[in-house]
N, C-alpha and C positions, 0 to 999 in steps of 0.2 A: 482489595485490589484483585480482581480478576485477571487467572492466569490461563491461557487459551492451551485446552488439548494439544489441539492442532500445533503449538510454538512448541510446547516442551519436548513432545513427541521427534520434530522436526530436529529438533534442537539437540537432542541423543543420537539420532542418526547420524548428524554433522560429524561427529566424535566418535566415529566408528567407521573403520577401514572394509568398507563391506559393496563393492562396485558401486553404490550409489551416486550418485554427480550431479551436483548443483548447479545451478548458473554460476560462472566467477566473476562476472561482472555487475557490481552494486549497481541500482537503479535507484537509487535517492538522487530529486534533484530541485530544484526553486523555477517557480514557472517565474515568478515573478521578478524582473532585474534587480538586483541590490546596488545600493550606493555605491558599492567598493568593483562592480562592473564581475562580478564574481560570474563565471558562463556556468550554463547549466549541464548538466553530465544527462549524457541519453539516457532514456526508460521506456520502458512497454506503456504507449499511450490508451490500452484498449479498457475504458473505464471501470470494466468491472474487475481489472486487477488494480488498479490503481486508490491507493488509502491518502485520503486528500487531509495533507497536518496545516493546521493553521498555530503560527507560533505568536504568542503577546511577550515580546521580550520587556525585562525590565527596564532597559534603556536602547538608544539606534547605536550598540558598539558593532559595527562594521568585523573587529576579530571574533565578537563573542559569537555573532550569525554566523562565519567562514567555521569556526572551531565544531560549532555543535552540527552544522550542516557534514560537515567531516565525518565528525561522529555517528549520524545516523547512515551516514553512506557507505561507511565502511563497517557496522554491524550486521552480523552473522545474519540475522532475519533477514533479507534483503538476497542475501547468496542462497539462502534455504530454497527461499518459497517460489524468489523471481518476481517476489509482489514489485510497483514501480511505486514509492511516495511522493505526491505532489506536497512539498513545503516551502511555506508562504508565510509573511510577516507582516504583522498588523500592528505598528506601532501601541505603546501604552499610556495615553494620556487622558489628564485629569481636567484638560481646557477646552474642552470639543465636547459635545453633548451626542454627537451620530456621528455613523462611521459614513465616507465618502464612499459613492457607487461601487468602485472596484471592492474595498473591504468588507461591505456588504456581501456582492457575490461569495467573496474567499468564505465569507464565516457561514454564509447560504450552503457551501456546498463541503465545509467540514465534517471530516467523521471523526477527528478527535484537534480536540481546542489545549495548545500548550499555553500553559498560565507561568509564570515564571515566581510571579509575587500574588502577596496578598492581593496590594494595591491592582494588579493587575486583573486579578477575577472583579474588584468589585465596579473597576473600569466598566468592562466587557458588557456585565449587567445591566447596568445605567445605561448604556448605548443603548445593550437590547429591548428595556422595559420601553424606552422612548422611539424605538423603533415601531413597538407594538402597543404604542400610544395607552400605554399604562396610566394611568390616575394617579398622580405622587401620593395621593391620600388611602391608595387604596391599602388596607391591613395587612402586615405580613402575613399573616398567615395565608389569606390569599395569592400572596403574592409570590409564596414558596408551590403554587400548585403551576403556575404558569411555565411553559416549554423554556428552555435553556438553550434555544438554536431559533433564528428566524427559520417561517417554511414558508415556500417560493410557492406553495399550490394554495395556501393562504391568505401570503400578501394577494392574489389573485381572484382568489374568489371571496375574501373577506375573513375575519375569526381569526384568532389566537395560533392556532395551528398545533400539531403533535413532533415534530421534527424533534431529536434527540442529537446528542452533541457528546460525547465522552471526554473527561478530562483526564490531563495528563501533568502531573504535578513532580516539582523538583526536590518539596520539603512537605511537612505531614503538615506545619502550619498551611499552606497552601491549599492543601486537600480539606482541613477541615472546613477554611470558606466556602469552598463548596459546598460543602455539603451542609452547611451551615444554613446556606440559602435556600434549600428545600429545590433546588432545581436540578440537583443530580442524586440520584441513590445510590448508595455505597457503591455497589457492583459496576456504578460504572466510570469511578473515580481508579485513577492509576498513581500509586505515591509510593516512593521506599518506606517499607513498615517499618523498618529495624525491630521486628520481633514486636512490635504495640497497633493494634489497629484505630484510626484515626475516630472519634468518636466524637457523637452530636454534642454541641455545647449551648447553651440557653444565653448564656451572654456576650457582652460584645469581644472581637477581637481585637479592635479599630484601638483601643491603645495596647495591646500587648504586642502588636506586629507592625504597625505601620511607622511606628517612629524611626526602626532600623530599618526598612523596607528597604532600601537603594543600597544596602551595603551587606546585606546576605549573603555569602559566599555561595554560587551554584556547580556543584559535580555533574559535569557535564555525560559522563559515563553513565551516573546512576539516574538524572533526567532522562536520557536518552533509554535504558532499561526500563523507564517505566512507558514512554512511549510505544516503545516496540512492545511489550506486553499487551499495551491496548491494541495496536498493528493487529496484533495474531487474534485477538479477537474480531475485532472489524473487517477481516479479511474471511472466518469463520462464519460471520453473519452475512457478508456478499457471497460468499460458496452455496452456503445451504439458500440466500434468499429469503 
């Protein structure tokens, strides 16, 4: 897990009585309307402050979105930097083979993809592989070289595309699907270590994780810490360009 300069540095300063002055008002906010009619909190619309979260929750709980939206809106990142996050919700389902227009865009214009579950990254995949009219036949191994995010200049001109997508994970089970798939490289996977770095595994997860899947308990805090760790990167990589 990649920890950005840029946050920690910011993130010391926060903590020190020294004239420096942040913005006080959080700029987290859901472009998209939630069921629960949740309104959206102002933010700085000028794109290149703006880090676009797309979230795959484990199910549509209406508190779990209010609670973790909360949570991102009121972390210190956000009062540091002034960054604005566009967060959006893309249901996780296992009966639908492609994501509808709108989820499409969201996941087009993602700079980091929240996975909640297993179940959830290997969703996401399947969408993508049939988005980008993947061969079911074709070898994993091949199939771990393929990009991890649709690209809009791709669908357009033709070809597989390079578009990149960082994830943001709530449990190191999580993080290892990723990277399991050969679609993301460690660096740019986000997950509490608890002191263990999450490491490739040759075999399947699909019975060690999914039978408890829907009843994982998720620390909204420590999700939320690994997102904003990816934030201060993706904000690092639109600075510099």
């Amino acid at each position: 897990m990649q920890m950005s300069l840029l946050y920690w540095i910011l993130l010391a300063l926060s903590s020190i009585s020294n004239g420096f002055v942040f913005p006080q008002t959080a700029t987290a906010r859901s472009k998209l309307p939630l069921s629960n009619g949740l309104e959206q909190a102002s933010g700085n619309d000028q794109e290149s402050e703006t880090i676009n979260i797309a979230i795959f929750p484990k199910n549509d709980d209406d508190a779990f979105q209010i609670a973790l939206i909360n949570v991102l809106r009121d972390h210190p990142f956000c009062k540091m930097t002034g960054a604005s996050l566009s967060i959006e919700w893309i249901p996780t389902t296992t009966d639908e083979t492609s994501w509808t227009k709108s989820e499409l865009e969201i996941v087009t214009r993602a700079d980091i993809a929240c996975f909640s579950t297993v179940s959830s990254v290997k969703s996401y995949l399947s969408k993508l592989d049939n988005h980008l009219n993947v061969d079911p036949k074709l070898p994993q191994e091949e199939r771990r070289k393929l990009p991890n995010k649709p690209d809009m200049i791709a669908d357009i001109m033709g070809g597989k595309g390079s578009a990149e997508v960082m994830a943001a994970c709530p449990l190191s089970e999580t993080a290892r699907e990723c990277l399991n798939s050969g679609r993301w490289t460690a660096h740019n996977i986000y997950y509490p270590k608890d002191g263990q770095s999450v490491e490739l595994k040759t075999e399947s997860l699909e019975n060690e994780i999914e039978e408890g899947d829907e009843e994982i308990d998720i620390d909204l805090d420590v999700w939320a810490a690994s997102i904003m760790q990816a934030a201060g990167d993706v904000q690092e990589q639109k600075f510099w360009g």
